[in-house]
C-alpha positions, 0 to 999 in steps of 0.5 A: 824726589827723582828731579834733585840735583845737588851739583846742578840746583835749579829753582823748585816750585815746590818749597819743601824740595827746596828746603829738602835740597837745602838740608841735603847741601848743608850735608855734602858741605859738611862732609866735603873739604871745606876751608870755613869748616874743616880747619876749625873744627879739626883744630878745637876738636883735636884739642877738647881731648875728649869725644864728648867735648869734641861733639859739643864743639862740633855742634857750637861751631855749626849753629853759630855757622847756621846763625850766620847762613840764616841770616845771610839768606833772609838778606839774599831774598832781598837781594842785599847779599850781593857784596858777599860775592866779589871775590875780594869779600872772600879774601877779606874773610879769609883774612879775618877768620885767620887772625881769629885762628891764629889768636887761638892758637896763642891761647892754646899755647899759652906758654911764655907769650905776653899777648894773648885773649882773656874770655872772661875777665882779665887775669892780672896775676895769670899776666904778671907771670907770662911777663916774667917768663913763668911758664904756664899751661895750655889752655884746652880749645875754648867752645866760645872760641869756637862759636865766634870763629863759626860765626865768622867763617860762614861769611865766606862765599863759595859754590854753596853760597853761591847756589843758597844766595841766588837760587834757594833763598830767592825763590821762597814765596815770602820774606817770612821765609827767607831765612828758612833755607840758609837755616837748613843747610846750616843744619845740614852742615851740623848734622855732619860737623857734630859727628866729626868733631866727636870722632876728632876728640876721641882720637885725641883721648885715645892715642895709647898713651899716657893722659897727660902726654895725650893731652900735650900732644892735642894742645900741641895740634891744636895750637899748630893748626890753629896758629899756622893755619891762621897765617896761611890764611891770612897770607892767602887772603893778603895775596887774593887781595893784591894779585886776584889772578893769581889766587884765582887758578883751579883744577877741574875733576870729573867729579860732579860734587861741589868742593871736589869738582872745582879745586882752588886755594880753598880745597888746597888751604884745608889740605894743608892745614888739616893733613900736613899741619894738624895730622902730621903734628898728631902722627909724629908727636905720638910716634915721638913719644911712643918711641920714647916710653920704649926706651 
């Protein structure tokens, strides 16, 4: 135990360490601020309106994520993952997973918008009021939508991948096995998202203030932070695309934790997007209101 390293990962000879430092990476990539995380549970926890909701999606979101770094890892150990690495990959994924925020975010909405997703199956009837400019109800977060968007963001590489996909899953003793450490940081990542998504959804139950005006104010975040963020996202996977050098600044800490060692356009998107987009939306449209039952 002594010989763990989390920040320096080096191959183990013996598997269980190596399943032990997969599980304990999927911890700090949990709690660390992350842009294939934090975001997107934020935003459908926020909007579930309810603690137990919030955990459900917490949970959904990361097994799909967990599926994915499965995945990603038994083709690692067959050294077929290498794509994932170029930069431009990353790029594209942020593309993609902010396309899917963004059309959340039109789904939470909901109001006077003529395009937006139908899960199930198509509601003529639903349709034919958006045209005419019939105002609806927002949606609640979907935990399928969720589930897709956790599916896809786990395509994005970065330190953790990096280290899972060259040094973890590689030094299995067979390819029976080399699924194995992308699926234990998956659920360490879990182990972390499924409380966090609870703690979300409980503070968008409990903000004083009446249950129909706490739920418009978690739709409201939730769909700012979805459809924001997903522009965001995308716009910043365009210009990783076109101008790389310029996406590729980062600022070096003293802090020895990966995400918060080496901060780039990753750390910087979930700031904005969970603090300044999500929070602030939360902060001020509770104040707002608070302000007005005074009166």
């Amino acid at each position: 135990m002594t010989g763990i390293d989390l920040f320096n990962v080096s191959k183990q000879s013996s598997v269980y360490v190596t399943c032990l430092l997969s599980y304990l990476l999927g911890i700090v990539h949990g709690i660390t601020p992350d842009e294939h995380t934090w975001p997107i549970t934020f935003s459908y926890s926020i909007g579930s309106y309810s603690a137990k909701k919030g955990f459900i999606i917490g949970l959904v979101f990361s097994l799909a994520f967990t599926l994915q770094r499965a995945i990603a890892s038994q083709l690692a150990y067959f050294s077929l993952i290498k794509f994932l690495s170029a930069p431009s990959a990353d790029y594209i994924v942020y593309m993609i997973v902010g396309i899917a925020m963004a059309l959340g975010g039109i789904y939470v909405f909901r109001f006077n918008d003529i395009f937006h997703i139908h899960f199930d199956r198509i509601d003529r009837i639903h349709h034919k009021e958006v045209c005419e400019g019939i105002e609806c109800s927002p949606h609640k977060t979907s935990v399928r939508m969720a589930l897709f968007h956790g599916f896809i963001a786990g395509w994005g590489f970065g330190a953790f991948a990096l280290i899972l996909y060259t040094v973890l899953s590689p030094s299995m003793p067979n390819a029976y096995m080399g699924w194995i450490p992308g699926f234990l940081f998956g659920l360490g990542t879990t182990t972390v998202q499924i409380f966090a998504g609870a703690s979300f959804g409980w503070l968008s139950k409990n903000l004083k203030l009446p249950a129909e005006i706490t739920r418009r104010i978690s739709n409201l975040t939730a769909g700012r932070t979805l459809f924001y963020g997903g522009l965001l996202f995308f716009i910043a996977g365009i210009i990783g695309l076109i101008f790389p050098k310029i996406m590729s600044f980062n600022i070096i800490t003293t802090i020895h934790v990966h995400n918060l060692h080496n901060l780039g356009i990753g750390f910087f998107l979930v700031i904005f997007v969970v603090l300044f987009i999500g929070l602030f939306t939360l902060i001020r449209e509770t104040i707002r209101y608070h302000n007005i039952l005074r009166k």
